[in-house]
Structure formats: C-alpha cells, structure tokens
C-alpha positions as CSV (number, residue, x, y, z in Angstrom):
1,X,-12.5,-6.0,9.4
2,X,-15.0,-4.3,7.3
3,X,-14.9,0.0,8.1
4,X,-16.5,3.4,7.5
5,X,-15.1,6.1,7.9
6,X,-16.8,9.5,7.6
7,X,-15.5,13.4,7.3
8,X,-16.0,16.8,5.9
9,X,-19.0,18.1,8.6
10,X,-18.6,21.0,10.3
11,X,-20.5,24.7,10.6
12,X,-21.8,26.0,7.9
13,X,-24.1,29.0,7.1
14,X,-27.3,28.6,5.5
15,X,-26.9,29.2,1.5
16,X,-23.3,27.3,2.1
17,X,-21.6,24.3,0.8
18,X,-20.5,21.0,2.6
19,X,-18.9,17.9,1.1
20,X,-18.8,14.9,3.0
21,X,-16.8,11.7,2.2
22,X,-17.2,8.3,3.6
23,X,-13.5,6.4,3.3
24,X,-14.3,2.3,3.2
25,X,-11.8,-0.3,4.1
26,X,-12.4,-4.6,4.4
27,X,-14.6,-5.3,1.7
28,X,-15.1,-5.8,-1.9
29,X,-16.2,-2.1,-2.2
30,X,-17.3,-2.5,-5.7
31,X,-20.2,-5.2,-5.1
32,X,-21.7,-2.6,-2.0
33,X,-24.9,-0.4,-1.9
34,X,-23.6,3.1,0.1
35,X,-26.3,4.9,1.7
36,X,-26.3,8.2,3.5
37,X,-28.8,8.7,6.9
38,X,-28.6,11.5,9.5
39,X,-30.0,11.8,12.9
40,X,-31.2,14.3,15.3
41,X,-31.2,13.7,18.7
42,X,-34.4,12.1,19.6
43,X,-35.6,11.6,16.2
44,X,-35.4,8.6,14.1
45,X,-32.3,8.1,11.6
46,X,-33.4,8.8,8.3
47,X,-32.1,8.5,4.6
48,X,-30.8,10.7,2.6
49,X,-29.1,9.5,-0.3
50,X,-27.9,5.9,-1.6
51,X,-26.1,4.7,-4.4
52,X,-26.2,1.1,-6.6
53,X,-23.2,-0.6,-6.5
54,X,-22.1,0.1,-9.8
55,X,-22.8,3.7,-9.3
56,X,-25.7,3.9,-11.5
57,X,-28.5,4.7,-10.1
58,X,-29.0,6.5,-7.0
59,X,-31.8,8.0,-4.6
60,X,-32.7,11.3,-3.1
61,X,-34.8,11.8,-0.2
62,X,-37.4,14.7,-1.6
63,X,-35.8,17.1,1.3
64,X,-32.5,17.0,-0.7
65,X,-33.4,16.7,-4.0
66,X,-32.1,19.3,-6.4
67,X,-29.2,20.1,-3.7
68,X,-27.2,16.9,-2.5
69,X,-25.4,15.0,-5.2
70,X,-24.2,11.1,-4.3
71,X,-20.9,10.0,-6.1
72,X,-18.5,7.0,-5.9
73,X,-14.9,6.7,-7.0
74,X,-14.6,2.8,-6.8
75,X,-10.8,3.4,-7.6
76,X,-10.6,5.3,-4.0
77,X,-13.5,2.8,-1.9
78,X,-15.2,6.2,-1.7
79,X,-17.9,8.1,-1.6
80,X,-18.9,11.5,-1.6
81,X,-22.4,14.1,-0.9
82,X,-22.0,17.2,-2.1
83,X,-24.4,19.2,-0.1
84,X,-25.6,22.4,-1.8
85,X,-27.9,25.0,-0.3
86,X,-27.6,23.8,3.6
87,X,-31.0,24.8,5.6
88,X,-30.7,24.6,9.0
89,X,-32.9,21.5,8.6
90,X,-30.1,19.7,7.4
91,X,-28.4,19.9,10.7
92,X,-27.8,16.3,12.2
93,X,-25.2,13.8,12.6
94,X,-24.2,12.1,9.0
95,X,-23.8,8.4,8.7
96,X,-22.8,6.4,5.6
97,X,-23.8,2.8,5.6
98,X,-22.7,-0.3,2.9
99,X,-24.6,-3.3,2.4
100,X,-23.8,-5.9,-0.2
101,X,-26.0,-5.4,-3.0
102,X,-24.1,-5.7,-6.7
103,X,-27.2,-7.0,-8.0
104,X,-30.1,-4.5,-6.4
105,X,-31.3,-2.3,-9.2
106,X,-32.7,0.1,-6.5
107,X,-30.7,1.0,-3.4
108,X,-32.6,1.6,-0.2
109,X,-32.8,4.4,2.1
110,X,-34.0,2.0,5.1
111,X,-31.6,1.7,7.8
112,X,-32.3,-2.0,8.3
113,X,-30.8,-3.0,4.7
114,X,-27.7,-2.0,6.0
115,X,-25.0,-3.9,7.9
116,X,-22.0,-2.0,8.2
117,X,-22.0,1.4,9.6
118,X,-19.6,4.3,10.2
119,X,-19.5,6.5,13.4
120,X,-20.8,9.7,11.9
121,X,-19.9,13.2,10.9
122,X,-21.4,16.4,12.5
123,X,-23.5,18.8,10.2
124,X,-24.4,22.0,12.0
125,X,-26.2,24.5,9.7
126,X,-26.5,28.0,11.2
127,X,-26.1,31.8,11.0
C-alpha cells in the first residue's frame, strides 16, 4: 500500500535550520506531485511548498519564500524542505502529501488535490 513517511522536526531556535524529509513507498513515485502543508491546532492545514513530478517546477507559499527550498531525489522516493530562517510562525505539525500528477505543469498547494498523506512531523520554533 501506497505510504508517507515524514521526519527531521524537532525544536529549533529562531534564526536556526531544520530539514525535513518525507520517505515514499507503493507507488510509481516518479509520475507524483509532493506537496508540503502544516497545521496548527485549530487552524486550517495550509501549503507550504509542492513539487512537479519531474522536479521541475515547484511552489512557495509567500510566508516561506526566500527560506524553504523543496527537492526530490527520485532515485531515493524522496523528498526534502530545507527550512532556513525558522520564525516561530513556522511552528506546526508538517505533512507531505503525493498525488498523481506527471502531466500537471503546476503543482498545488490545496489540500484537496491530494490523496495520499503521511502522519506528520513536529516543528516547534522557539527560544
């Protein structure tokens, strides 16, 4: 069966560094959009970054832009954010999502587009 598997969150002080990965497994990883969300509690799941299929093109929300870079190694099923200059509104619980999409020049940040889903990776920025 298709699976998402995130890691690399943790605590981390504002100004700091966190790379995340999400590790895919049961599909044809090559011919799938990746997206990144996070959630607060109580707030709505949002996007953050997504990638095309073939890697590229790729999307930013403007809250990230200029510090979170998107990457695949199709070789691996993986992908990565590099998260540069955490604020503490950055803190939330990270999701990466696949869709199958080889053909979509675009990728989406809409959480609806999406049908698989992993089960999320704590980022907690904070002095």
């Amino acid at each position: 069966q298709s699976q998402l598997v995130e890691s690399g969150g943790g605590l981390m002080q504002p100004g700091g560094s966190l790379k995340l990965s999400c590790a895919t497994s049961g599909f044809t990883f090559d011919y799938y959009v990746i997206a990144w969300f996070r959630q607060i509690p109580g707030k709505e799941r949002e996007g953050v970054s997504c990638i095309s299929a073939s890697g590229d093109s790729a999307d930013y929300a403007d809250s990230v832009k200029g510090r979170f870079t998107i990457s695949r190694d199709n070789a691996k099923n993986t992908v990565y954010l590099q998260m540069n200059s955490l604020k503490p509104e950055d803190t939330g619980a990270y999701f990466c999502a696949a869709n199958w999409g080889p053909y979509w020049s675009i990728c989406p940040m809409v959480p609806g587009r999406y049908h698989y889903w992993g089960q999320g990776t704590q980022v907690t920025v904070s002095l």
